[in-house]
Residue frames as a rotation matrix with the C-alpha (Angstrom) as fourth column:
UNK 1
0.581 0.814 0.000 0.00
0.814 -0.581 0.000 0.00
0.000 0.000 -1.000 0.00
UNK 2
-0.034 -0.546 0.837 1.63
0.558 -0.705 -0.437 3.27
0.829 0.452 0.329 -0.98
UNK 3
-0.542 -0.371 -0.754 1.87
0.837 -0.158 -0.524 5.62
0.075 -0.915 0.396 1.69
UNK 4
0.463 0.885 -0.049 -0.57
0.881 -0.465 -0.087 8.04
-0.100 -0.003 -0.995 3.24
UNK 5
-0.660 -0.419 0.624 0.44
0.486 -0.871 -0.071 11.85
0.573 0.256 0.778 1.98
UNK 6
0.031 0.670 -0.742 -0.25
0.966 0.172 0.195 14.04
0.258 -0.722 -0.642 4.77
UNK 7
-0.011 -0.397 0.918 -0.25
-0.046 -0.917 -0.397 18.18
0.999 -0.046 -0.008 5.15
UNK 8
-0.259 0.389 -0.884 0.16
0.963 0.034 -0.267 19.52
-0.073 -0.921 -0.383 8.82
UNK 9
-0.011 0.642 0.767 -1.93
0.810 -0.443 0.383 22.06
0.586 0.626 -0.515 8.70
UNK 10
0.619 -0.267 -0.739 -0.21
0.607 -0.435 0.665 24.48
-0.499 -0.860 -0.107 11.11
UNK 11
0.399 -0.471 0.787 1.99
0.234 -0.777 -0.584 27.92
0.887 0.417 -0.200 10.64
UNK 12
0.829 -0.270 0.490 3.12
-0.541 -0.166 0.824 27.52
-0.141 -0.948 -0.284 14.24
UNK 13
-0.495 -0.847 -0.191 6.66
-0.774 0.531 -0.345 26.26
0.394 -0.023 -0.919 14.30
UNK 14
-0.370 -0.246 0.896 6.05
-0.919 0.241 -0.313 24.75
-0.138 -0.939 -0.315 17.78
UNK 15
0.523 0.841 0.140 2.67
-0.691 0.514 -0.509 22.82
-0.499 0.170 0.850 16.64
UNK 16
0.745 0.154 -0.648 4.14
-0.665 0.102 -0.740 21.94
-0.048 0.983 0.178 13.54
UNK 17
-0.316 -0.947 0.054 7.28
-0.790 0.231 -0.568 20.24
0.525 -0.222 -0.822 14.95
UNK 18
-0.545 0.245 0.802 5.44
-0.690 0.412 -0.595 18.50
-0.476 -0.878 -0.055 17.77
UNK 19
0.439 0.830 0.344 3.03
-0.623 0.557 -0.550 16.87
-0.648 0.027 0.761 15.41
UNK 20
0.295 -0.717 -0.631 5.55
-0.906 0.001 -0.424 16.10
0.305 0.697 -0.649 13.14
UNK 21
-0.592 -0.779 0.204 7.06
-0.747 0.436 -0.502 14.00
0.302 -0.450 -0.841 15.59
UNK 22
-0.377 0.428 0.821 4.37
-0.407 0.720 -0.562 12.55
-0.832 -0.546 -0.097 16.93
UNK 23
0.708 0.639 -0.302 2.89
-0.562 0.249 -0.789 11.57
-0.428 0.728 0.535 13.32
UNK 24
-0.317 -0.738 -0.596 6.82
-0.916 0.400 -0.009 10.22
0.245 0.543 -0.803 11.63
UNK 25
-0.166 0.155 0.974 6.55
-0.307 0.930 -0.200 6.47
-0.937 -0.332 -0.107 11.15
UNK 26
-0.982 -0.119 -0.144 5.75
-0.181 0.409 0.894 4.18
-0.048 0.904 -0.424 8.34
UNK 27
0.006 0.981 0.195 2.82
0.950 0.055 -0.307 4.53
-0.312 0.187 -0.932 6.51
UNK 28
0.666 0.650 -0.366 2.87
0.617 -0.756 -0.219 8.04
-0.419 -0.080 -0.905 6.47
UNK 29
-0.273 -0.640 0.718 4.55
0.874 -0.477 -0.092 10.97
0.401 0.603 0.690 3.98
UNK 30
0.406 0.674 -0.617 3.78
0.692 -0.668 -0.274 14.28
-0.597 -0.316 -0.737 6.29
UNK 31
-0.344 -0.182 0.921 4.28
0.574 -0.817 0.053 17.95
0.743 0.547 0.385 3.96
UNK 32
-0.544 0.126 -0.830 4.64
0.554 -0.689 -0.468 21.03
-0.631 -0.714 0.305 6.46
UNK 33
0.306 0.800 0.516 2.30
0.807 0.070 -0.587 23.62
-0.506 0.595 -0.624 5.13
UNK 34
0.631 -0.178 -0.755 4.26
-0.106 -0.984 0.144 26.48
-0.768 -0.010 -0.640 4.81
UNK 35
-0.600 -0.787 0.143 5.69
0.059 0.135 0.989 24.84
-0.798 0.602 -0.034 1.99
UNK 36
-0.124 0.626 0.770 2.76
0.983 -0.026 0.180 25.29
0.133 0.780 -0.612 -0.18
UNK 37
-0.986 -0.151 0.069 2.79
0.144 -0.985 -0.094 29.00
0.082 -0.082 0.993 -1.44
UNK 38
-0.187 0.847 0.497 -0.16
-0.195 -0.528 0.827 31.18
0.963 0.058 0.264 -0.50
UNK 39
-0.123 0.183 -0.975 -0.31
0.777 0.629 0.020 29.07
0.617 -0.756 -0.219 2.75
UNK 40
-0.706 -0.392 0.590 -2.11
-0.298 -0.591 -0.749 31.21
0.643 -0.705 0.300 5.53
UNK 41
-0.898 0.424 -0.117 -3.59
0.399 0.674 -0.622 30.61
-0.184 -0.605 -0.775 8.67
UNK 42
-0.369 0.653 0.661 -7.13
0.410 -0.524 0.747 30.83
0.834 0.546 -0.075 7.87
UNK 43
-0.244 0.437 0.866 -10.07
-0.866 -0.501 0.009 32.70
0.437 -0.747 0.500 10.68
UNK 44
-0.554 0.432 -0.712 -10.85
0.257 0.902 0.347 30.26
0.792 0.009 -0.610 13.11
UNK 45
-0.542 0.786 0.298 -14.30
-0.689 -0.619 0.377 31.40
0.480 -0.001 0.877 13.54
UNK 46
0.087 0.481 -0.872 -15.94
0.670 0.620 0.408 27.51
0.737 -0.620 -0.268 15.65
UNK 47
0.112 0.220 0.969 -16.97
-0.773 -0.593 0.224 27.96
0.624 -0.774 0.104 18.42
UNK 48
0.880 -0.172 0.442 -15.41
-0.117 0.825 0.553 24.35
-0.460 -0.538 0.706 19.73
UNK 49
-0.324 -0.928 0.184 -12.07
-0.426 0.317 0.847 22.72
-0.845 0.196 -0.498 19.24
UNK 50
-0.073 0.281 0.957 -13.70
0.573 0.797 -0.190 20.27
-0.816 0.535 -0.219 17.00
UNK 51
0.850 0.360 0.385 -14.49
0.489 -0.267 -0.830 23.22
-0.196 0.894 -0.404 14.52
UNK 52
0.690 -0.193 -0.697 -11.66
-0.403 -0.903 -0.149 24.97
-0.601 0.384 -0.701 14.67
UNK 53
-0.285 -0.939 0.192 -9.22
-0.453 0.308 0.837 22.26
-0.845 0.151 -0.513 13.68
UNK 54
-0.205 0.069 0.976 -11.72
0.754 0.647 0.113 21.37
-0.624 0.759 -0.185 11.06
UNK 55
0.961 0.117 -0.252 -11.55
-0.059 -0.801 -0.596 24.73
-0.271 0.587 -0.763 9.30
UNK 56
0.198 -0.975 -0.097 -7.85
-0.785 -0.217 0.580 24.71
-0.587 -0.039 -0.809 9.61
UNK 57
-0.347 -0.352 0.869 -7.47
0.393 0.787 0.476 20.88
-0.851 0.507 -0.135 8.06
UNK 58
0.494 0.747 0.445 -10.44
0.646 0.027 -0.763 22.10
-0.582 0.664 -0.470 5.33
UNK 59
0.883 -0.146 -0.447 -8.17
-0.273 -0.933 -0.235 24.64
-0.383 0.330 -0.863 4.46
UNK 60
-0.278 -0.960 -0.022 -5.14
-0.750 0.203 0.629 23.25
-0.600 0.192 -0.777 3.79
UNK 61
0.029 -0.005 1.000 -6.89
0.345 0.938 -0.006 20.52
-0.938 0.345 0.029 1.94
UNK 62
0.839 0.528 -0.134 -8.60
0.316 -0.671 -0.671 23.63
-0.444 0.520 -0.730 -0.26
UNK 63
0.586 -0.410 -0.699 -5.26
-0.573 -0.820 0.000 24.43
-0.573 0.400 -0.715 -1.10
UNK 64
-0.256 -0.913 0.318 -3.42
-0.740 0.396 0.544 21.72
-0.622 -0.096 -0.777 -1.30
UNK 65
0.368 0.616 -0.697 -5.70
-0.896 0.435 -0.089 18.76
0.248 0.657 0.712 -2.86
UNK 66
-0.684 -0.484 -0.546 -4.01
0.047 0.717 -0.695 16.57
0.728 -0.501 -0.468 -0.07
UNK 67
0.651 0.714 -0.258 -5.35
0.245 0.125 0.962 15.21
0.718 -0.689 -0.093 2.68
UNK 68
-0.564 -0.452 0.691 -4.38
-0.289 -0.677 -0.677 17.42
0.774 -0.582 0.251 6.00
UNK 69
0.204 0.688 -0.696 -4.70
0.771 0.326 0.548 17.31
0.604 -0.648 -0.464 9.50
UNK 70
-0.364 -0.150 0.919 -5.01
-0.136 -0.968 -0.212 19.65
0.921 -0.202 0.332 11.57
UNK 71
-0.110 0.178 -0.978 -5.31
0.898 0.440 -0.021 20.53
0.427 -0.880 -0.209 15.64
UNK 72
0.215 0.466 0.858 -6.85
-0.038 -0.874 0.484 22.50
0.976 -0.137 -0.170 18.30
UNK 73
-0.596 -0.368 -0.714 -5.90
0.620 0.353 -0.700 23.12
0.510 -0.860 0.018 21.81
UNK 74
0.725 0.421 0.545 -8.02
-0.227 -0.601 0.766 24.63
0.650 -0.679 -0.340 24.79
UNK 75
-0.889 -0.439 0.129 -6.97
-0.205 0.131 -0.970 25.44
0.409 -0.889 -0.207 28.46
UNK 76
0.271 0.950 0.157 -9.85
0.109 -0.192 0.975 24.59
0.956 -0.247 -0.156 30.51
UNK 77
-0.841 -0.495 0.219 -9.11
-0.061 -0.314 -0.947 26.57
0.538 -0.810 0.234 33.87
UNK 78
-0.399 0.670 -0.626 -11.61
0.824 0.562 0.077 25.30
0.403 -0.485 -0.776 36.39
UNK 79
-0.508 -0.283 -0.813 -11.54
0.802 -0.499 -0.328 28.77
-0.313 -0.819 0.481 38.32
UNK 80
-0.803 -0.260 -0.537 -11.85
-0.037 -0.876 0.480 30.62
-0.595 0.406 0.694 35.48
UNK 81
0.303 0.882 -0.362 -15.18
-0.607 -0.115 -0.787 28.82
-0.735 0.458 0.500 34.27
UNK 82
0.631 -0.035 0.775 -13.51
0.627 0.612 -0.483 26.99
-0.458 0.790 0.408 31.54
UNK 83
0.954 -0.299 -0.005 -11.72
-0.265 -0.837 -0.478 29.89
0.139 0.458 -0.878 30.29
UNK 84
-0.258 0.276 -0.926 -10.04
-0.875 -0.473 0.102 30.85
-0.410 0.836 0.364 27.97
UNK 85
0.488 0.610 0.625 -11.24
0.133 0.655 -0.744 26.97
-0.863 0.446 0.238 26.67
UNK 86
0.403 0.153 0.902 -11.27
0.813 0.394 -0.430 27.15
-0.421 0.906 0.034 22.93
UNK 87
0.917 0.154 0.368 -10.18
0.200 -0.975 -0.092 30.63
0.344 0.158 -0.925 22.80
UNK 88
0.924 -0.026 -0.381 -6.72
0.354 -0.315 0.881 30.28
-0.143 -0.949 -0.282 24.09
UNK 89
-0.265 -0.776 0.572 -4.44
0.944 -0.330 -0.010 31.31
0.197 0.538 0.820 21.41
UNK 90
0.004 0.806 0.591 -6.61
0.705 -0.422 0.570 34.22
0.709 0.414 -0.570 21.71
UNK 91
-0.021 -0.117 -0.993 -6.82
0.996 0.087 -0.032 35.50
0.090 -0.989 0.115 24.99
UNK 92
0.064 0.049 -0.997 -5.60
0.312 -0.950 -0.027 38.37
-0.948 -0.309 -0.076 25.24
UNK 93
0.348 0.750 -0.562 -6.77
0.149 -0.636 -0.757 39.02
-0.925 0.180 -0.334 22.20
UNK 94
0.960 -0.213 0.182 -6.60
0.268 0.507 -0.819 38.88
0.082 0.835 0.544 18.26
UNK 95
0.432 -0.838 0.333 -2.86
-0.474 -0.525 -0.707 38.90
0.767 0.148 -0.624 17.63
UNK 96
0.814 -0.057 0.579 -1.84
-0.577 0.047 0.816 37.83
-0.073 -0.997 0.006 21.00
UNK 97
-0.021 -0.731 -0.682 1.32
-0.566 0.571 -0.594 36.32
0.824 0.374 -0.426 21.82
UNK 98
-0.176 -0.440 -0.881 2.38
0.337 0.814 -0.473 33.56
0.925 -0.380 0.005 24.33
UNK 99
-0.686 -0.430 -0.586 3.45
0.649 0.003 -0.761 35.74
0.329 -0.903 0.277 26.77
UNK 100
-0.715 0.354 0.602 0.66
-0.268 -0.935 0.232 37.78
0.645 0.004 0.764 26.51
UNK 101
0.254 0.884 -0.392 -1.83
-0.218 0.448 0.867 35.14
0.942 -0.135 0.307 27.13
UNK 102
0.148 0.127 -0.981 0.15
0.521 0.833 0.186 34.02
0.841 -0.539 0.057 29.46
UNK 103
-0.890 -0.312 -0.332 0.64
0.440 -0.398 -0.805 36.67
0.119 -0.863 0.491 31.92
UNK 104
-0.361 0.807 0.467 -3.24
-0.737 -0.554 0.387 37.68
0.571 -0.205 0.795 31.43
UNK 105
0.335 0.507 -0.794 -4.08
0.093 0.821 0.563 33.92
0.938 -0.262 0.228 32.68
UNK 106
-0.175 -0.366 -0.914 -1.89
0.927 0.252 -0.278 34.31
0.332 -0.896 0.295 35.66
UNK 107
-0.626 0.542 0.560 -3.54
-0.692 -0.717 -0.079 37.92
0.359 -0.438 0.825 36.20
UNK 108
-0.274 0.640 -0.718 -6.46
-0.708 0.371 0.601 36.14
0.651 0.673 0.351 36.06
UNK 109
0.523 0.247 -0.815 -5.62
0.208 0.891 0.404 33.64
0.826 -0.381 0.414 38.81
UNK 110
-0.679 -0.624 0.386 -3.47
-0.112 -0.432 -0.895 36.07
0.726 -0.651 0.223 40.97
UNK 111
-0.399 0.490 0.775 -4.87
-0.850 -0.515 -0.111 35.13
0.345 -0.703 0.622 44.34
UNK 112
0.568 0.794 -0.217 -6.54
-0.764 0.607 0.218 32.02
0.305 0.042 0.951 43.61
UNK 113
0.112 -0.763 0.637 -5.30
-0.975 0.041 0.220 28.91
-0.194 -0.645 -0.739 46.10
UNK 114
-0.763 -0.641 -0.083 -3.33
-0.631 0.711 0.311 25.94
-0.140 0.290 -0.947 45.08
UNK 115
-0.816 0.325 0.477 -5.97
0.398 0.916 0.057 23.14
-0.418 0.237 -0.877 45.54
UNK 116
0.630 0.770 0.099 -8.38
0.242 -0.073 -0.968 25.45
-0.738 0.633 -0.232 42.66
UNK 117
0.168 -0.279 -0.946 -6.23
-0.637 -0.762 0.112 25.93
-0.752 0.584 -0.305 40.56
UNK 118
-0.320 -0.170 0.932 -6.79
0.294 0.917 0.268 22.34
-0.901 0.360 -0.243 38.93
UNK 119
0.214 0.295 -0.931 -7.08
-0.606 -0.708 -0.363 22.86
-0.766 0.642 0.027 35.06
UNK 120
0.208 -0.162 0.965 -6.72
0.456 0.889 0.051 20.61
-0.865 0.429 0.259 32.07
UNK 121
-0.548 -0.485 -0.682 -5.14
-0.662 -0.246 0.708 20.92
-0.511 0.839 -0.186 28.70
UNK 122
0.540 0.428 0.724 -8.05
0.414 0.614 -0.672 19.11
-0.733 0.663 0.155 25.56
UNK 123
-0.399 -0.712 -0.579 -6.85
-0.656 -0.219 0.722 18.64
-0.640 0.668 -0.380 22.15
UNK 124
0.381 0.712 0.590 -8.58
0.111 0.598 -0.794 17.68
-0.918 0.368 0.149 19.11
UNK 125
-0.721 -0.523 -0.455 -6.98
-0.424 -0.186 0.886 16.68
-0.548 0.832 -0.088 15.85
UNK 126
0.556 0.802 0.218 -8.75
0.014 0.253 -0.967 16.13
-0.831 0.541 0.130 12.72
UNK 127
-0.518 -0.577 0.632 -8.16
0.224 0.621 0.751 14.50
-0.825 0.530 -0.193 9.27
UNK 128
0.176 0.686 -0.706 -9.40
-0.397 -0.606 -0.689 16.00
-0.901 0.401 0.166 5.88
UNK 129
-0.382 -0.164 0.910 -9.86
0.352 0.884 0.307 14.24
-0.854 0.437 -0.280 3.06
UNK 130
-0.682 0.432 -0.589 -10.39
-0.730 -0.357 0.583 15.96
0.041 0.828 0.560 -0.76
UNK 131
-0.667 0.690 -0.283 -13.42
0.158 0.501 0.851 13.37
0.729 0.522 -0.443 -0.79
UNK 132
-0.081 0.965 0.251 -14.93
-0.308 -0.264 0.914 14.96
0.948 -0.003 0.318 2.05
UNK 133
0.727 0.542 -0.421 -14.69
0.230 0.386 0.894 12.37
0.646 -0.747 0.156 4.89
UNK 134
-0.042 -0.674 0.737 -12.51
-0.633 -0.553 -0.542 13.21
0.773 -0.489 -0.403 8.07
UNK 135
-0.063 -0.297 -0.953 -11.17
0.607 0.746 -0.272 11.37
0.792 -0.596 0.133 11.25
UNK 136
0.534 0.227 0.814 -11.55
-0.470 -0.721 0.509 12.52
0.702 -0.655 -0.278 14.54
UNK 137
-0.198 -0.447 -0.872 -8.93
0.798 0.442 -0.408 11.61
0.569 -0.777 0.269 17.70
UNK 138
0.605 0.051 0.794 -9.26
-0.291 -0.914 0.281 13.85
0.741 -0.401 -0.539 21.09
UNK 139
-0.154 -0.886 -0.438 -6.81
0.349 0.366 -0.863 14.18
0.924 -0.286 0.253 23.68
UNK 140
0.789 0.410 0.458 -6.96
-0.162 -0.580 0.799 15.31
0.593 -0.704 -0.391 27.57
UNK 141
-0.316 -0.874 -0.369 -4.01
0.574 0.134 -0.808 16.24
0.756 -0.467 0.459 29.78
UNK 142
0.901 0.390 -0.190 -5.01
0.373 -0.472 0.799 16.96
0.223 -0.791 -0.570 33.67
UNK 143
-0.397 -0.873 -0.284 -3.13
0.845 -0.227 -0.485 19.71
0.359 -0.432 0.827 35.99
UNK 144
0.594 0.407 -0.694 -3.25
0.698 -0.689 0.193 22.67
-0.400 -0.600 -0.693 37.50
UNK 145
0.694 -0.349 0.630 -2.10
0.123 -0.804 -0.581 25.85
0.710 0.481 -0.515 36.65
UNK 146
-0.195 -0.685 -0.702 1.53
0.979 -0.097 -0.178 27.15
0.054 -0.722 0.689 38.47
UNK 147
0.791 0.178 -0.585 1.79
0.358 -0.911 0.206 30.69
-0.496 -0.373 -0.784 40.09
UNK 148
0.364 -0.344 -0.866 4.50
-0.527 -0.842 0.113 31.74
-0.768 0.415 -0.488 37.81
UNK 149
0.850 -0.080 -0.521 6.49
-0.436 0.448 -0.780 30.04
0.296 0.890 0.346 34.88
UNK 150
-0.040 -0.696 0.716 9.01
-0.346 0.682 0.644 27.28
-0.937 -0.222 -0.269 34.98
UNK 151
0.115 -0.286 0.951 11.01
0.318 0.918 0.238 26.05
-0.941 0.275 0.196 32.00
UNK 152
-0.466 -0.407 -0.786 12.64
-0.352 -0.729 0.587 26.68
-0.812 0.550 0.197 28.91
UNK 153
-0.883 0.323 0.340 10.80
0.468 0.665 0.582 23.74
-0.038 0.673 -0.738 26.41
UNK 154
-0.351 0.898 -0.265 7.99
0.663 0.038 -0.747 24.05
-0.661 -0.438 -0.609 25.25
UNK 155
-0.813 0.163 0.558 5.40
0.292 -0.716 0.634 26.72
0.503 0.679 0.535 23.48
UNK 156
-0.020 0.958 0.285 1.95
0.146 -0.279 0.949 28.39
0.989 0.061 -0.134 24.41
UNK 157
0.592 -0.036 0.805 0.81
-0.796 -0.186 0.576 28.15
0.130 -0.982 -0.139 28.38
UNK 158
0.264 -0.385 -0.885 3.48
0.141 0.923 -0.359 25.01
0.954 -0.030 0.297 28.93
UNK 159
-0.580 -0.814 -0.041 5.72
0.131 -0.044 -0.990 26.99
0.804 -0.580 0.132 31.25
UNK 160
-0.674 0.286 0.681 2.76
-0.734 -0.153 -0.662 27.47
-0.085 -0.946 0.313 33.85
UNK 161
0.328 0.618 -0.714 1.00
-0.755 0.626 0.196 24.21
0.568 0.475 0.672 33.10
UNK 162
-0.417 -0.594 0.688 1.80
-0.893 0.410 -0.187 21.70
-0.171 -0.692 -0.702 36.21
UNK 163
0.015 0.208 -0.978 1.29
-0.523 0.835 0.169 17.89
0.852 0.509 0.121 35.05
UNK 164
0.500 0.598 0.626 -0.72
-0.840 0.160 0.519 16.00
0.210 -0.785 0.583 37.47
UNK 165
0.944 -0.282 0.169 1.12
0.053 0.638 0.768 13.90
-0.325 -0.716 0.618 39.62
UNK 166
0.451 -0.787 0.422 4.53
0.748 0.075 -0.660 15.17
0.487 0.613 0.622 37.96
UNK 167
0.625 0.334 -0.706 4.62
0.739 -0.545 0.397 17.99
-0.252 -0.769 -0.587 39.58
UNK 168
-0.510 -0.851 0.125 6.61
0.536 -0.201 0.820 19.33
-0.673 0.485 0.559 36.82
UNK 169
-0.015 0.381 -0.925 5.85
-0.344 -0.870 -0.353 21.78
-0.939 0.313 0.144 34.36
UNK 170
0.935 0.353 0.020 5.16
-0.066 0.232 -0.970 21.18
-0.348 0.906 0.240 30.47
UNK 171
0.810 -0.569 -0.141 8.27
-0.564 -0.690 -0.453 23.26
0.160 0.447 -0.880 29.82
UNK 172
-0.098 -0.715 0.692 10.64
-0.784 0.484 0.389 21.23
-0.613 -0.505 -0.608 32.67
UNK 173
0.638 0.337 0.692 9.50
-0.101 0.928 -0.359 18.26
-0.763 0.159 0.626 30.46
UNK 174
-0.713 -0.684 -0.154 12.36
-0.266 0.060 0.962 17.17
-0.649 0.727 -0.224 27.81
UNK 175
-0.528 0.396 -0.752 10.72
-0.849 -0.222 0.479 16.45
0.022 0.891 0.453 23.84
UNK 176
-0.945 -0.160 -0.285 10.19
-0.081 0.960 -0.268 12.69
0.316 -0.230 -0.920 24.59
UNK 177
-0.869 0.128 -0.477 8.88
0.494 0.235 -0.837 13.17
0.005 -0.964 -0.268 27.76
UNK 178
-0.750 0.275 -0.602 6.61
-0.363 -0.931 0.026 15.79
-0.553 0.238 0.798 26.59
UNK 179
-0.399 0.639 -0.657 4.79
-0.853 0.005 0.522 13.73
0.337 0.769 0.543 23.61
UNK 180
-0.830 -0.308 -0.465 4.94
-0.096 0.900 -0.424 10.79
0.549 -0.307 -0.777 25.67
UNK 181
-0.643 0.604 -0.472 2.10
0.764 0.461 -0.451 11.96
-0.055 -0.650 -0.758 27.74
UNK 182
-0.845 0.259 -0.468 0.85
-0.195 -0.964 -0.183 15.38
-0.498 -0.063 0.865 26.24
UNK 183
0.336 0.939 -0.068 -3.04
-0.179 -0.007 -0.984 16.09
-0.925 0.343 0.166 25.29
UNK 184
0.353 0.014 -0.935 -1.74
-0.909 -0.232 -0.347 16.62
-0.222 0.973 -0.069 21.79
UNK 185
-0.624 -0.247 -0.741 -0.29
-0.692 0.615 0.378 12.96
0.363 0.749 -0.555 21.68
UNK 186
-0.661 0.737 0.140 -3.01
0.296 0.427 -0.855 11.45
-0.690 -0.524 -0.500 23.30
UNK 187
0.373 0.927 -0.044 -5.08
-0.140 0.009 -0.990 12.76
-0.917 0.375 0.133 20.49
UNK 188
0.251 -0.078 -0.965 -3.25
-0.920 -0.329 -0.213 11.91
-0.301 0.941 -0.154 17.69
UNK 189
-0.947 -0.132 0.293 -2.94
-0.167 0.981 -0.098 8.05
-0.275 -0.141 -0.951 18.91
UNK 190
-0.388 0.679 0.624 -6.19
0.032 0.686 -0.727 8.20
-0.921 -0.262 -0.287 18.83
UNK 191
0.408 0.204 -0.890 -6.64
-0.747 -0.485 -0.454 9.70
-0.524 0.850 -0.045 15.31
UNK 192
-0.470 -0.810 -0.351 -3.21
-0.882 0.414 0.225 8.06
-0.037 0.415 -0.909 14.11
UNK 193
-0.808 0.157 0.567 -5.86
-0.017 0.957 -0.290 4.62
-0.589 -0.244 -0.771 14.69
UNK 194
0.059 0.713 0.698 -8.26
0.475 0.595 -0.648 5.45
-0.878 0.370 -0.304 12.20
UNK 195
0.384 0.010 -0.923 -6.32
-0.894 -0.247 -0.375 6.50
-0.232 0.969 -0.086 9.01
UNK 196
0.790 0.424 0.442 -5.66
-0.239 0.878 -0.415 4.82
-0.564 0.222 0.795 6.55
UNK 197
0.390 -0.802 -0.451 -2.52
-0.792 -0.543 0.280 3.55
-0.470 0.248 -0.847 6.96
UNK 198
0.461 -0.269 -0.846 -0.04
-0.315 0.842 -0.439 0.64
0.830 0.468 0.303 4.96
């Protein structure tokens, strides 16, 4: 069986690397998108993980005429209601960087004591297919949120992200260690089980 040609449907280094890794293997040919010209990130206008990473895959298929996956990440901060949830590239707002988001989240939680500050990292990848049909995998990584940052690894809210029963940070976590037990490879195992691979 030839091998499955695959876009990652990301303009984020960080993403793009991480899934990279977790996707390499036989069976599978992956194409970064930012090699296909025109490539930008499109609006991601869902109002759930589940849509945005299927706008993002739909796009990249739209451009490409490959099949593409693509991924979403929430924080869900218990304290905070769910917030920022689906919204957490976002945060502080369109444009935002990292550190923006992250020092509004830890505004945000300035005050609030250790045993609420439990909070969970979800991740949904999706598969797009030029005929239409798509895979779904979802991922879920529990913790709690730290009172400042720790660690140099990493991208997005890692460095204040404490892994339950690790008591480490995303960031403190070496690449391995990291994909070994992160939301994002927890949902692409489960994805990575219903394509169609040789």
């Amino acid at each position: 069986m030839a091998p499955l040609d695959l876009v990652v449907a990301t303009l984020n280094p960080g993403k793009a690397g991480e899934l990279a890794a977790l996707l390499a293997g036989p069976g599978l040919r992956l194409f970064p998108l930012h090699e296909f010209p025109g490539a930008t990130p499109p609006d991601e206008t869902g109002s759930s993980l589940l849509e945005n990473a299927r706008i993002k895959a739909r796009a990249a298929v739209g451009l490409t005429g490959l099949p593409a996956i693509a991924d979403d990440t929430g924080l869900e901060v218990d304290a905070l209601e769910g917030a920022p949830g689906h919204r957490a590239a976002r945060y502080a707002g369109p444009g935002a960087n990292d550190a923006q988001n992250v020092s509004l989240l830890l505004e945000r939680m300035n005050g609030v004591p250790r045993e609420r500050r439990a909070a969970r990292f979800r991740t949904v990848c999706v598969a797009c297919f030029p005929d239409g049909t798509e895979r779904v995998g979802e991922g879920v990584l529990e913790g709690a949120i730290a009172e400042a940052p720790r660690g140099t690894g990493g991208f997005g809210y890692d460095p204040i992200f404490v892994v339950a029963g690790l008591g480490r940070t995303l960031a403190e976590l070496d690449e391995a260690e990291k994909n070994a037990l992160s939301h994002r490879g927890r949902a692409v195992q489960a994805l990575a089980r219903h394509l169609p691979l040789g």
